[in-house]
PDB file of the backbone (N, CA, C, O) and the ligand in Angstrom, with CONECT records:
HET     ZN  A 101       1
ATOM      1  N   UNK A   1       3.489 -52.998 -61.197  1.00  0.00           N
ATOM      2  CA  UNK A   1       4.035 -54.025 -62.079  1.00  0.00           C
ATOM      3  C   UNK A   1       3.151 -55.270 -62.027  1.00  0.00           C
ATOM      4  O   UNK A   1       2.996 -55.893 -60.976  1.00  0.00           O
ATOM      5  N   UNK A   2       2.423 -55.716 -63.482  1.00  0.00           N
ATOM      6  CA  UNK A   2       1.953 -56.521 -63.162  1.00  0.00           C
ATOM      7  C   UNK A   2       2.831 -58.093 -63.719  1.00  0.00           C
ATOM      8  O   UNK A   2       3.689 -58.204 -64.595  1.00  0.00           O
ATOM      9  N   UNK A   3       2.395 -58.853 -63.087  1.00  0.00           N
ATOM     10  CA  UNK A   3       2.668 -60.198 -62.930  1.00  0.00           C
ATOM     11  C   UNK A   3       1.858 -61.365 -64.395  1.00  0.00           C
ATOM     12  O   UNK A   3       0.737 -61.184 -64.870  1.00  0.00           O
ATOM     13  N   UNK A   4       2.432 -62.017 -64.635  1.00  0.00           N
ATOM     14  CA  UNK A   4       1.833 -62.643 -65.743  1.00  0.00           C
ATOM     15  C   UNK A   4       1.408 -64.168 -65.562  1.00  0.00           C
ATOM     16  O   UNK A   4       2.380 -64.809 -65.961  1.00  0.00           O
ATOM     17  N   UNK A   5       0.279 -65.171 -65.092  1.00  0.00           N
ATOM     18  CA  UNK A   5       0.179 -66.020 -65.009  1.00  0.00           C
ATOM     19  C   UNK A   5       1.468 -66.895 -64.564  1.00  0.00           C
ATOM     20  O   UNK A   5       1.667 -67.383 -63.452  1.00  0.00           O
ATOM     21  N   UNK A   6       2.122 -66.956 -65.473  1.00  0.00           N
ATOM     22  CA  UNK A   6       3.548 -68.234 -65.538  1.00  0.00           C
ATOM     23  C   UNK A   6       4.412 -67.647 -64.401  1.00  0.00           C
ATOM     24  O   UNK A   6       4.856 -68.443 -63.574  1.00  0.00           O
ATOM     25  N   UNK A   7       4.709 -66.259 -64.271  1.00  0.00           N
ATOM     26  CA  UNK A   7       5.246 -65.590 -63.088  1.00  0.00           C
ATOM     27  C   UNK A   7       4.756 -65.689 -61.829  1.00  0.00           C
ATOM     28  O   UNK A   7       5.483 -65.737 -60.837  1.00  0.00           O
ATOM     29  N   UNK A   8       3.020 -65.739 -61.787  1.00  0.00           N
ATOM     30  CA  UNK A   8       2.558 -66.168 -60.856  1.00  0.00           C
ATOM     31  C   UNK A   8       2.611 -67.523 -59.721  1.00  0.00           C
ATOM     32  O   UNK A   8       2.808 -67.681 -58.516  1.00  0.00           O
ATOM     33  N   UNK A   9       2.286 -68.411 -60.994  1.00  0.00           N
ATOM     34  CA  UNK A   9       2.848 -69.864 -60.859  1.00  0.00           C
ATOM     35  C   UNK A   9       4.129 -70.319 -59.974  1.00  0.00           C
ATOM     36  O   UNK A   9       4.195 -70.835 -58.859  1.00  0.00           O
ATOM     37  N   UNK A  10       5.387 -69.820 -61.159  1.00  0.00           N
ATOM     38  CA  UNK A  10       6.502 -69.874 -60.260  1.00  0.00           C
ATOM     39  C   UNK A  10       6.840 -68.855 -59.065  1.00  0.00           C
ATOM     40  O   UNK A  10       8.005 -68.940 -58.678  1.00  0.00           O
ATOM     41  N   UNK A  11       6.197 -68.094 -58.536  1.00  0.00           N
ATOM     42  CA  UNK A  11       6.312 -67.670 -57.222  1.00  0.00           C
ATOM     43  C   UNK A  11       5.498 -68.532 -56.198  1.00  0.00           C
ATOM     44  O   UNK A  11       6.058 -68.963 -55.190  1.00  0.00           O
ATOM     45  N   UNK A  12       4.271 -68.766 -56.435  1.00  0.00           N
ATOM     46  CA  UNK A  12       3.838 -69.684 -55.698  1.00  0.00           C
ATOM     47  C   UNK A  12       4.610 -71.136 -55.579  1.00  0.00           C
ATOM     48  O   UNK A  12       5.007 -71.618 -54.518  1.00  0.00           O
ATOM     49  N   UNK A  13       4.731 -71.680 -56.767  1.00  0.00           N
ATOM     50  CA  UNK A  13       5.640 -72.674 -56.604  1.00  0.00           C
ATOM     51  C   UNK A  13       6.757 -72.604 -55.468  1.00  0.00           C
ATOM     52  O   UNK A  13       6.931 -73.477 -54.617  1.00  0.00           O
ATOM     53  N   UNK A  14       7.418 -71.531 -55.583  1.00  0.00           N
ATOM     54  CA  UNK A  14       8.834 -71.296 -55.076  1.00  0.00           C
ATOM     55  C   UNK A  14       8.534 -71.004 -53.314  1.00  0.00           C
ATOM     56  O   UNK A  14       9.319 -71.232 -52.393  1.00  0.00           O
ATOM     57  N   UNK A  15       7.277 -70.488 -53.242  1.00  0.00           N
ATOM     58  CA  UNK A  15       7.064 -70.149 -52.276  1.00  0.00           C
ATOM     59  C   UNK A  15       6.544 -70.870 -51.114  1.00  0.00           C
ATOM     60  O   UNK A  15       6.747 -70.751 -49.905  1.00  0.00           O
ATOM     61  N   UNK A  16       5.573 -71.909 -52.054  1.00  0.00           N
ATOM     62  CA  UNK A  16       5.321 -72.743 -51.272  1.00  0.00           C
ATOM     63  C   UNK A  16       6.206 -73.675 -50.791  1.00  0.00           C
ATOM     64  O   UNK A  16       6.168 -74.129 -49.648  1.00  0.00           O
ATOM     65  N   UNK A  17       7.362 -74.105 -52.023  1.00  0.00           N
ATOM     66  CA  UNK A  17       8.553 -74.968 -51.393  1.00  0.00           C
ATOM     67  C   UNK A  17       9.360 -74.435 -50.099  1.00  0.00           C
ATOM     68  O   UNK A  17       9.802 -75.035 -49.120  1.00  0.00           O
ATOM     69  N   UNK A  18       9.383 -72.805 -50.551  1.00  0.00           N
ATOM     70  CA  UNK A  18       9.974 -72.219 -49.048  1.00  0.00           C
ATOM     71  C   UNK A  18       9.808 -72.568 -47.853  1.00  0.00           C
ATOM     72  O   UNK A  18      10.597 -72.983 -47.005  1.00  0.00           O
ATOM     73  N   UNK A  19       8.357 -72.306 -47.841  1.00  0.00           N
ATOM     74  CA  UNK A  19       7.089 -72.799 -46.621  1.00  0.00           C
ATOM     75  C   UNK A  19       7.404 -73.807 -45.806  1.00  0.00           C
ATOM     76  O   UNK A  19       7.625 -73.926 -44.601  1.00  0.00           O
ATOM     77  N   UNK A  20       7.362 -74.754 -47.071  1.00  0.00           N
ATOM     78  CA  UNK A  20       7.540 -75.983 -46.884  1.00  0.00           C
ATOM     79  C   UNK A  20       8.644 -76.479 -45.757  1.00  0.00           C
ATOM     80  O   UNK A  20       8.376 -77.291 -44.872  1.00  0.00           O
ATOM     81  N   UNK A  21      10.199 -75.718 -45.981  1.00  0.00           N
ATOM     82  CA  UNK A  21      11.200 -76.145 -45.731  1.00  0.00           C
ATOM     83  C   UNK A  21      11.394 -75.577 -44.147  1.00  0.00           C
ATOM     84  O   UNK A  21      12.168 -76.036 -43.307  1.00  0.00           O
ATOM     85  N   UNK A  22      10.554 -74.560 -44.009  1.00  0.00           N
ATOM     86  CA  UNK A  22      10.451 -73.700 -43.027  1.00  0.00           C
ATOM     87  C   UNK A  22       9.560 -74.293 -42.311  1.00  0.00           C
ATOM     88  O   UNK A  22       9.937 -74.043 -41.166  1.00  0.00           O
ATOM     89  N   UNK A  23       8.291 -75.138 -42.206  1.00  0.00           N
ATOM     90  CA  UNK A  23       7.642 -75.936 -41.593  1.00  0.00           C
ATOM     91  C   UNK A  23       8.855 -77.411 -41.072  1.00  0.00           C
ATOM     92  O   UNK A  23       8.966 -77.995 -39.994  1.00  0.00           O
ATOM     93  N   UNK A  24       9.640 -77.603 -42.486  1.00  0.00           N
ATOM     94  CA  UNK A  24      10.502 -78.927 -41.741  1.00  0.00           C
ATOM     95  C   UNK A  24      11.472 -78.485 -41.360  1.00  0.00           C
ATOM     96  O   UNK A  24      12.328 -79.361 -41.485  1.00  0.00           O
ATOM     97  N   UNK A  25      12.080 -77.214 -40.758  1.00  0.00           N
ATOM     98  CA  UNK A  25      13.318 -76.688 -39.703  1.00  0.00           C
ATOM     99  C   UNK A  25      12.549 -76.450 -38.583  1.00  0.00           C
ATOM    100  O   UNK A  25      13.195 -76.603 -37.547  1.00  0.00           O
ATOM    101  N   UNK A  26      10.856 -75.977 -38.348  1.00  0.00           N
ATOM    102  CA  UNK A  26      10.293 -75.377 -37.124  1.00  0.00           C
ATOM    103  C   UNK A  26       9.378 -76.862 -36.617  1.00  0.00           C
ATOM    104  O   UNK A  26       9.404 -77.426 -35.523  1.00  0.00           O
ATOM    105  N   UNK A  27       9.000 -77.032 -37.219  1.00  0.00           N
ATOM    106  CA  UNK A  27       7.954 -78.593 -36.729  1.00  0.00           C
ATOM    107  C   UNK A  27       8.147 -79.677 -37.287  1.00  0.00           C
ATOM    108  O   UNK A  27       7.219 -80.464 -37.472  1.00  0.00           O
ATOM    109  N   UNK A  28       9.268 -79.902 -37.627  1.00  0.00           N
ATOM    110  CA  UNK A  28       9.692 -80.770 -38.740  1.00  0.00           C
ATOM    111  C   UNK A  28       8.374 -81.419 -39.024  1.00  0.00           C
ATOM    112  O   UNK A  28       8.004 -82.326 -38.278  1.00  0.00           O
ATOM    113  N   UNK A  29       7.450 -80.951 -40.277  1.00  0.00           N
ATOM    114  CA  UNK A  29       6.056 -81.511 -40.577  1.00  0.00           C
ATOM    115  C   UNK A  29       6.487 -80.858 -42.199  1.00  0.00           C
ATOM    116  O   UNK A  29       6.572 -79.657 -42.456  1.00  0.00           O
ATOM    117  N   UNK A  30       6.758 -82.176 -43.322  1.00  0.00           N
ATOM    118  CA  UNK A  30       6.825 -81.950 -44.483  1.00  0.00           C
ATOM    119  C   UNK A  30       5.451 -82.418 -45.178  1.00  0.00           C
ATOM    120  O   UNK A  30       4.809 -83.459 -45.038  1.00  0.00           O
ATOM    121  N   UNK A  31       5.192 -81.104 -46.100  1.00  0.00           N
ATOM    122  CA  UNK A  31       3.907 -81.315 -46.051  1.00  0.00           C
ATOM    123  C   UNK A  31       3.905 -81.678 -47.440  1.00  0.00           C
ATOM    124  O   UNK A  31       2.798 -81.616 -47.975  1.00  0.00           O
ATOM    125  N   UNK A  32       4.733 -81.990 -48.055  1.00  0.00           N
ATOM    126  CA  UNK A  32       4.678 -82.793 -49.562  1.00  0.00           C
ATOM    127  C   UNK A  32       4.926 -84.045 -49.205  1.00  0.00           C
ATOM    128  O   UNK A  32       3.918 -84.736 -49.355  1.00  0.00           O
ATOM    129  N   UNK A  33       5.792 -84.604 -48.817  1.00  0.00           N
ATOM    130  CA  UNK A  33       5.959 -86.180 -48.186  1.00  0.00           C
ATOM    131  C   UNK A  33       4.471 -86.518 -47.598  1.00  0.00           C
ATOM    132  O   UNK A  33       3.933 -87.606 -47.802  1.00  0.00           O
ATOM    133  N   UNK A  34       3.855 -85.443 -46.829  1.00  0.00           N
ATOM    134  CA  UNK A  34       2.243 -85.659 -46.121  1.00  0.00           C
ATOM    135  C   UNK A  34       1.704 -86.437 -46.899  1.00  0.00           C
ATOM    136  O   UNK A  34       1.571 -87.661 -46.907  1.00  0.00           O
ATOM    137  N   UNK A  35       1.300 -85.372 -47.779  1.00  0.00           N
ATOM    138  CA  UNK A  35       0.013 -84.898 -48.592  1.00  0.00           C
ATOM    139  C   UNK A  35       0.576 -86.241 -49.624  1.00  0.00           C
ATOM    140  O   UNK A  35      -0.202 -87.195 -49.609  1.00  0.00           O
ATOM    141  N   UNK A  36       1.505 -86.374 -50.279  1.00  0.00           N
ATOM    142  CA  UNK A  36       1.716 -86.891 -51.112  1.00  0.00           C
ATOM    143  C   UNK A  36       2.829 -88.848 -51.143  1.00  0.00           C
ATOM    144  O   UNK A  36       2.994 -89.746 -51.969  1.00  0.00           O
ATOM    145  N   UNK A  37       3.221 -88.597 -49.881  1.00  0.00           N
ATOM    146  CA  UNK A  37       3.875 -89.659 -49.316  1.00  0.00           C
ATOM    147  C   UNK A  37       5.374 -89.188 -49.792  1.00  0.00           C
ATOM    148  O   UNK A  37       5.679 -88.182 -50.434  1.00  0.00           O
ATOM    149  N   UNK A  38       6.445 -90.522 -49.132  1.00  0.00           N
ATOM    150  CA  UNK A  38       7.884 -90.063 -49.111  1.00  0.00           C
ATOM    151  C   UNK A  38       8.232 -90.669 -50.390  1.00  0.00           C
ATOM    152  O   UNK A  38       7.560 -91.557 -50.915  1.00  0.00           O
ATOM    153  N   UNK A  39       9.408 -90.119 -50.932  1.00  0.00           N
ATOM    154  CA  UNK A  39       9.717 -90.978 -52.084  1.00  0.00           C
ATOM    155  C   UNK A  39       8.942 -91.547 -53.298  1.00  0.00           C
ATOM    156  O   UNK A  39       9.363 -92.407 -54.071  1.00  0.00           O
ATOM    157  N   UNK A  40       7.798 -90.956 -53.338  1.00  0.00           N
ATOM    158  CA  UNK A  40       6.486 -91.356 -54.827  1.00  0.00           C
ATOM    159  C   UNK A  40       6.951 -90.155 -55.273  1.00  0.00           C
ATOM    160  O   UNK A  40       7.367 -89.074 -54.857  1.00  0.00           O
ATOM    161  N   UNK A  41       6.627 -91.005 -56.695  1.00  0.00           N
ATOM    162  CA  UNK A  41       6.543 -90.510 -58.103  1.00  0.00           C
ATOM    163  C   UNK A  41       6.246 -89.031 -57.944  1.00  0.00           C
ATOM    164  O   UNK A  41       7.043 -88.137 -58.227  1.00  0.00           O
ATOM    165  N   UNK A  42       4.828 -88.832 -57.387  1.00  0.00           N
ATOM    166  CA  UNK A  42       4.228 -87.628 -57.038  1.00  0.00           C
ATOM    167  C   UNK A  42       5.116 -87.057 -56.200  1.00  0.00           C
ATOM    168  O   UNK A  42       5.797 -86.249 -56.832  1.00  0.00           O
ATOM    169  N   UNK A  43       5.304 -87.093 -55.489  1.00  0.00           N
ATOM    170  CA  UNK A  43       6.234 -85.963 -54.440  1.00  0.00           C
ATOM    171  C   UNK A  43       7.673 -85.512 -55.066  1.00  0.00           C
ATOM    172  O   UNK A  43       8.201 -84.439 -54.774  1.00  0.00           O
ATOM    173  N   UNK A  44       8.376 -86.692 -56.179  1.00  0.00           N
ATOM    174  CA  UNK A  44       9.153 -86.577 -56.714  1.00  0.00           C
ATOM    175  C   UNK A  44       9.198 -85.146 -57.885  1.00  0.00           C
ATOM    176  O   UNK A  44      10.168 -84.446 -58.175  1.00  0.00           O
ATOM    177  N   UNK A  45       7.794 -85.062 -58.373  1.00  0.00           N
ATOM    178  CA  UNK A  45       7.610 -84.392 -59.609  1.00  0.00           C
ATOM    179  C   UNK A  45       7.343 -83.110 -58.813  1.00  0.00           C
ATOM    180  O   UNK A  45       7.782 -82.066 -59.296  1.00  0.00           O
ATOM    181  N   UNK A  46       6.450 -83.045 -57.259  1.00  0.00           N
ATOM    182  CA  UNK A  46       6.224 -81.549 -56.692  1.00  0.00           C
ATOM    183  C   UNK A  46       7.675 -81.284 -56.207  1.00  0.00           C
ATOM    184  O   UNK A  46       7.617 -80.352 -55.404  1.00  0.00           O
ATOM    185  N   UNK A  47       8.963 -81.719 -56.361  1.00  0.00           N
ATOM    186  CA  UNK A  47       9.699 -81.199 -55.607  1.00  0.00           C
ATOM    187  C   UNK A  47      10.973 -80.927 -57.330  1.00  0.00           C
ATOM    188  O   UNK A  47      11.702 -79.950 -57.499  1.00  0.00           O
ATOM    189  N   UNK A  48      10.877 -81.706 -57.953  1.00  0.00           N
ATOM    190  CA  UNK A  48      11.193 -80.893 -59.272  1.00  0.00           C
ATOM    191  C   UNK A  48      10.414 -79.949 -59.819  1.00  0.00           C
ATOM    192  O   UNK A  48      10.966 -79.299 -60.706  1.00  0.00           O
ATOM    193  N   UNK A  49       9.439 -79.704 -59.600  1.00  0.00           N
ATOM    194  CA  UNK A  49       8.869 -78.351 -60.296  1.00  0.00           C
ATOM    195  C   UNK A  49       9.233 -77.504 -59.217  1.00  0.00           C
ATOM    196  O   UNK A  49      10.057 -76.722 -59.692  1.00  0.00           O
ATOM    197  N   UNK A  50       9.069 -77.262 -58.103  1.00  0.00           N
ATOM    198  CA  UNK A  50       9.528 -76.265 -56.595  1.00  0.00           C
ATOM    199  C   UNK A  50      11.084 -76.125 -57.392  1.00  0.00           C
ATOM    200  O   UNK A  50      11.492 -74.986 -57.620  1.00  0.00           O
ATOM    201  N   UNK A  51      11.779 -77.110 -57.730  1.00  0.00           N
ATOM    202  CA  UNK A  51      13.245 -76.624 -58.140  1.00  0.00           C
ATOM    203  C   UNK A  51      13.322 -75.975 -59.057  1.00  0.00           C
ATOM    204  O   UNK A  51      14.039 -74.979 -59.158  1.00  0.00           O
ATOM    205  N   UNK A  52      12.325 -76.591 -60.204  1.00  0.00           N
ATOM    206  CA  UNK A  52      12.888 -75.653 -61.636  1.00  0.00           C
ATOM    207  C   UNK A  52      12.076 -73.916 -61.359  1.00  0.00           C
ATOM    208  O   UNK A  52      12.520 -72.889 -61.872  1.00  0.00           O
ATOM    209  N   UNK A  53      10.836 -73.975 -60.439  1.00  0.00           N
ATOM    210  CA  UNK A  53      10.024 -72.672 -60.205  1.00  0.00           C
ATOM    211  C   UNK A  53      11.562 -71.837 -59.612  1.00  0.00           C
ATOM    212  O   UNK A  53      11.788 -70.728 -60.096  1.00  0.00           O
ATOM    213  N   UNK A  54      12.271 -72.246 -58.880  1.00  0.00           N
ATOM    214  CA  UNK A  54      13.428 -71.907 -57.647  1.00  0.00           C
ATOM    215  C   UNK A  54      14.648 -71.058 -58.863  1.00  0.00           C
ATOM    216  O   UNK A  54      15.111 -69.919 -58.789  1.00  0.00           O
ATOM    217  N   UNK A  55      14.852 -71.972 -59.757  1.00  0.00           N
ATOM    218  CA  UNK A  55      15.694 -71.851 -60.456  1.00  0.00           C
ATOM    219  C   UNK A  55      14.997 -70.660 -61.282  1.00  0.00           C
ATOM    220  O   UNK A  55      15.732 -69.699 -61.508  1.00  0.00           O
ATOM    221  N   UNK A  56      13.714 -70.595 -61.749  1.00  0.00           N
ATOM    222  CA  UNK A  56      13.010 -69.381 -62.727  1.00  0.00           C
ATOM    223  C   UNK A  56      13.383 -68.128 -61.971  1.00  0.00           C
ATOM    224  O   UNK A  56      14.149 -67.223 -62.300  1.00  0.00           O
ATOM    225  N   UNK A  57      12.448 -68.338 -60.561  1.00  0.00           N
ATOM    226  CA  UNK A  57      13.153 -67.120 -59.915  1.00  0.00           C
ATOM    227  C   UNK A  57      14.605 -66.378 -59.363  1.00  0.00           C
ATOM    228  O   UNK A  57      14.834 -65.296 -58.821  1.00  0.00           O
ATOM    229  N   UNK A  58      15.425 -67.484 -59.770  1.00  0.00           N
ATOM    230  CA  UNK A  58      16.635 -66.769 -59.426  1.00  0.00           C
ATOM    231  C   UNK A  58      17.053 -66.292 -60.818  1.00  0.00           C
ATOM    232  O   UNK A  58      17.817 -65.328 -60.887  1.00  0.00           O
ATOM    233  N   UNK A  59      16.577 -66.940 -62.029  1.00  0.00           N
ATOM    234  CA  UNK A  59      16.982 -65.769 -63.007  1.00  0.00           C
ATOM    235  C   UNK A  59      16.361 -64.442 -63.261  1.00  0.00           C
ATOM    236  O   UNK A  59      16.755 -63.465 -63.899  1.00  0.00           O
ATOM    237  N   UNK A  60      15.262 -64.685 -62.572  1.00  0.00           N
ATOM    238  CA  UNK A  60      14.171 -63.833 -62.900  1.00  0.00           C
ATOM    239  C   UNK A  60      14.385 -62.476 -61.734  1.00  0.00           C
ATOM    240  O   UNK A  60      13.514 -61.677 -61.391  1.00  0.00           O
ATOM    241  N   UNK A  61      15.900 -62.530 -61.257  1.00  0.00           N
ATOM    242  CA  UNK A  61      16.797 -61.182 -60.962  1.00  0.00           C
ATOM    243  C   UNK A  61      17.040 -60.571 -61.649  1.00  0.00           C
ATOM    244  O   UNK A  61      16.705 -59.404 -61.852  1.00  0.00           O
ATOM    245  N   UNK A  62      17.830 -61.386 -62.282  1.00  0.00           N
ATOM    246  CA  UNK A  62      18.195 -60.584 -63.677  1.00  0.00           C
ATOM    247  C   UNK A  62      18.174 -60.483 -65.128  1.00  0.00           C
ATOM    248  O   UNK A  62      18.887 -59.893 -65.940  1.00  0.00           O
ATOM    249  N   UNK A  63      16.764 -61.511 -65.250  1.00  0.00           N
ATOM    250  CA  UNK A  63      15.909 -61.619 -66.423  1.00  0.00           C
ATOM    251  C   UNK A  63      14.588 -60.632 -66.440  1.00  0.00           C
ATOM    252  O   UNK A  63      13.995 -60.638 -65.361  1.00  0.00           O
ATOM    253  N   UNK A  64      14.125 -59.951 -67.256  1.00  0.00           N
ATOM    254  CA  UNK A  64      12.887 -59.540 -66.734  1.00  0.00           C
ATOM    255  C   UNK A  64      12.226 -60.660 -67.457  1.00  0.00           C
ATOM    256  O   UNK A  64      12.973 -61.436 -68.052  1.00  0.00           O
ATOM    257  N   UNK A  65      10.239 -60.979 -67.522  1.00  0.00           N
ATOM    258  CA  UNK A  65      10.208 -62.293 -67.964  1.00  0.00           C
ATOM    259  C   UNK A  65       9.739 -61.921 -69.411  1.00  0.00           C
ATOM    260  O   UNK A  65       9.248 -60.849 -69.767  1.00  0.00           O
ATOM    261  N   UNK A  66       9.992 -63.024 -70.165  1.00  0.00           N
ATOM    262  CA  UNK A  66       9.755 -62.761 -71.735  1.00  0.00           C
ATOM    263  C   UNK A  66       8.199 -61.872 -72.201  1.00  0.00           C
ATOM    264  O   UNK A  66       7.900 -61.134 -73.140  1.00  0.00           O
ATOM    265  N   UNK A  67       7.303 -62.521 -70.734  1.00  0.00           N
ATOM    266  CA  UNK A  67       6.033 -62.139 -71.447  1.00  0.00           C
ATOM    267  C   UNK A  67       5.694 -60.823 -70.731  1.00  0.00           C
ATOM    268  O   UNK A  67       4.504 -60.647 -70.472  1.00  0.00           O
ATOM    269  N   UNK A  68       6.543 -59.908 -70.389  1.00  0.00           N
ATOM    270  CA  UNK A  68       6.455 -58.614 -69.982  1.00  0.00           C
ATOM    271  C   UNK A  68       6.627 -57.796 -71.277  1.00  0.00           C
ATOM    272  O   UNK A  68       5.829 -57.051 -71.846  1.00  0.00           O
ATOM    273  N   UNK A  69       8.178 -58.222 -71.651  1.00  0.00           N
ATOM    274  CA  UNK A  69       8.337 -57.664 -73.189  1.00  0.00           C
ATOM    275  C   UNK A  69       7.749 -57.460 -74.136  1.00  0.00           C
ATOM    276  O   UNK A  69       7.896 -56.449 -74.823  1.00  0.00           O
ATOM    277  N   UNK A  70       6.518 -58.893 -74.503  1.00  0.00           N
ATOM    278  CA  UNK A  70       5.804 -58.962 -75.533  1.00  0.00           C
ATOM    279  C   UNK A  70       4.522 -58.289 -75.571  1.00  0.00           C
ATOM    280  O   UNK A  70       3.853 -58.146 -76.594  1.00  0.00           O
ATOM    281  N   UNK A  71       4.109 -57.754 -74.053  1.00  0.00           N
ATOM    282  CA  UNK A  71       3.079 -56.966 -73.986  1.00  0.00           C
ATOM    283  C   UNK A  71       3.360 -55.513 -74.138  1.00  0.00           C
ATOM    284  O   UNK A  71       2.632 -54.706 -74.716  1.00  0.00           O
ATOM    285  N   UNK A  72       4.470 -55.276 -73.570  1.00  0.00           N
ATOM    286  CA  UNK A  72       5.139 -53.710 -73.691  1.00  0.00           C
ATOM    287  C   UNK A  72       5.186 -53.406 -75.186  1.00  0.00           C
ATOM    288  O   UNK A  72       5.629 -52.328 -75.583  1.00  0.00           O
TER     289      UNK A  72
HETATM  290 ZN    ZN A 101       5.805 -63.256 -66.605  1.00  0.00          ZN2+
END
């Protein structure tokens, strides 16, 4: 099964937020607050896209994704 760019995206997205959260329960070391500081604009926008990627993949149970269809 292959994967389509935008599918790609939001797994990494999602995945890296995982990471993320799993670095701040084991070493508490958040690495978007790091990289990007606490509370900026920027960290604000990487942690809404990690949500809406979060949210793709939980439909994407029981969605297959549009651009699978259009190639089939
Ligand atoms: Zn796709």
């Amino acid at each position: 099964m292959k994967k389509c760019i935008v599918c790609k995206i939001i797994t990494l997205l999602g995945g890296l937020g995982a990471l993320n959260w799993g670095l701040v329960a084991l070493f508490d070391v958040n690495l978007v607050s790091k990289a990007l500081g606490e509370a900026t604009t920027a960290s604000t926008v990487v942690y809404t896209l990690i949500g809406v990627a979060g949210l793709l993949l939980i439909v994407s149970i029981f969605k297959c994704c549009p651009c699978v269809k259009k190639s089939a």
